[in-house]
C-alpha positions, 0 to 999 in steps of 0.5 A: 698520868693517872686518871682516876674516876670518883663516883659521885655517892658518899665521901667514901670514893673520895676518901679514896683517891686522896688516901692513894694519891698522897702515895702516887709518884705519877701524877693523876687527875680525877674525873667526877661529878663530886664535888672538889675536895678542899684539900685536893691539889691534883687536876679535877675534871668537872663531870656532867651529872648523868641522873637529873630529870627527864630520865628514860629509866625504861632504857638505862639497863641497855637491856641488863647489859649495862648499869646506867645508861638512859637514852638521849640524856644531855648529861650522860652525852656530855660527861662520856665526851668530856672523858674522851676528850680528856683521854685524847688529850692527856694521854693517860697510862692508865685509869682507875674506875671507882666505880662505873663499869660504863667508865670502864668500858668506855675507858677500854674502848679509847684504848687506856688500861683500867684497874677497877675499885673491887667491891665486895658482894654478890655481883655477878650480873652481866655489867658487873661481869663485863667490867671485871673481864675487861679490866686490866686488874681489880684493886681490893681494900681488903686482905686475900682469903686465906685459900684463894687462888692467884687471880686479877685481884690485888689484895692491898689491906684496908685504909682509911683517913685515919691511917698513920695517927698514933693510937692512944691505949691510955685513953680508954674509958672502961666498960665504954661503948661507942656507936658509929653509925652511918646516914645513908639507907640506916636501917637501924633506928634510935628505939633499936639504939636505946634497947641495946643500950638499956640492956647492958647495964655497967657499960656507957654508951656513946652516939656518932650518929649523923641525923639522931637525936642521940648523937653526941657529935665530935670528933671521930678519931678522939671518940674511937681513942675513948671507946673500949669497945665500938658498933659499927655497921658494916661500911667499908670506911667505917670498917677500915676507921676502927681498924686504924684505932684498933678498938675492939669492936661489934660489926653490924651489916646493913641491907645494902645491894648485892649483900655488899656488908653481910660479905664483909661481915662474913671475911670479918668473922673468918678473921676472928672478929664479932660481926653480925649479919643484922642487928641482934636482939637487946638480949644479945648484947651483954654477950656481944660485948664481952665477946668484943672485949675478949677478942681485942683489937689484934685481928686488926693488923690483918684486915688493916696492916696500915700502908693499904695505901702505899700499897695501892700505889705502889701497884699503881705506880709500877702498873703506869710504868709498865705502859710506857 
């Protein structure tokens, strides 16, 4: 048995676990305060929230040790026994974290091995610090540098949901721009959108856009086929998204913790793709886009060769039976 903890934020955790999952010989069980994916076939443990008020935040730090851990919280006490508890009955192999360093510890600390979902960004504070250290191995949704050193990290290539669909070349509108934007902590707003827009004349722009009034809707994957070139900010899975389509493409960081996407913008660059650390002046956009055009979608194979899942699993797989 696998456990296999989802953060409750965003669906990327989510998407996740069931892109490696459907790869897993060994059985797994997620642990979350997410809500069950409708899909999921798998064991799901209902997790208490650890963040509803009253919240002592003066103490959540533990004193810069740990991330989150406020004293006397009811649902902080429940989840840490429903994890034990879980863990002494199931007897996992092993437990992947994705991603709470207390999980991880906590996990360590009941004896089971955990591989830790590595996060891009500078995180190199004492929690961050302490988790990598106890972790078994660090499992990365990206490809190994070229030039680093043989380390914990297991590089597995980016995935996606969209992994496995065939591309549709045919399908292209020429001179057409799709913009995939996310609505978490979007620090680009709909002026900065028009702009761009405005100052490309010859090129059609279309919104996935959740929350703007700009946004068209629809599907994703038949937006990405249309698409000659996408802008995308710098998210893991929206990334991973337009690699799978193997759409040419304009990488926007957002301000985020830790600098997490201007990371990502910087291993997309040493690739050969067009990223940007922030969004660029309405001047710079017939260049950027041109450039995109011009370096096409090949780099793509790289970042996400298409069995980055396979792979995590595989690793997975081979770490459990070593535990036996």
């Amino acid at each position: 048995m696998i456990g296999w903890y989802v953060h409750h934020q965003g669906a990327g955790h989510r998407q996740r676990l069931t892109a490696v999952a459907a790869h897993l010989r060994t059985p797994v069980t997620a642990l979350s305060s997410a809500p069950r994916p409708a899909d999921w076939t798998g064991g799901w443990v209902e997790l208490a929230p650890d963040d509803t008020p009253p919240v002592d935040r003066a103490s959540a730090e533990a004193g810069g040790r740990l991330h989150w851990v406020p004293l006397h919280h009811a649902g902080l006490r429940a989840r840490s026994a429903a994890i034990a508890g879980w863990i002494e009955a199931a007897r996992p192999r092993l437990l992947v974290a994705d991603v709470s360093v207390e999980v991880t510890l906590l996990a360590r600390l009941c004896g089971v091995p955990v591989v830790v979902a590595a996060m891009l960004g500078d995180r190199h504070d004492a929690p961050h610090r302490l988790g990598r250290d106890v972790a078994q191995a660090l499992l990365a949704p990206w490809p190994a540098p070229a030039g680093s050193a043989p380390s914990k990290v297991v590089h597995v290539g980016a995935f996606s949901r969209f992994d496995g669909r065939p591309t549709r070349p045919d399908r292209v509108r020429p001179g057409s721009v799709l913009v995939l934007w996310g609505s978490g902590g979007r620090d680009v707003g709909e002026e900065a959108f028009r702009a761009a827009r405005d100052a490309t004349p010859g090129w059609t722009w279309e919104y996935l856009v959740p929350g703007s009034p700009l946004s068209t809707g629809g599907d994703v994957w038949d937006a990405l086929q249309r698409a000659e070139v996408v802008v995308v900010h710098g998210g893991h899975n929206a990334v991973a998204e337009v690699a799978a389509a193997r759409r040419p493409a304009v990488v926007v960081a957002q301000e985020r913790p830790f600098d997490e996407q201007r990371r990502r913008a910087d291993l997309l660059r040493a690739e050969g793709l067009v990223a940007l650390d922030a969004w660029p002046a309405a001047a710079d956009w017939p260049g950027l886009l041109e450039r995109a055009r011009a370096v096409g979608a090949g780099p793509w194979a790289r970042w996400a060769p298409g069995d980055g899942a396979q792979r995590a699993a595989r690793f997975l797989d081979d770490l459990a039976r070593e535990q036996r």
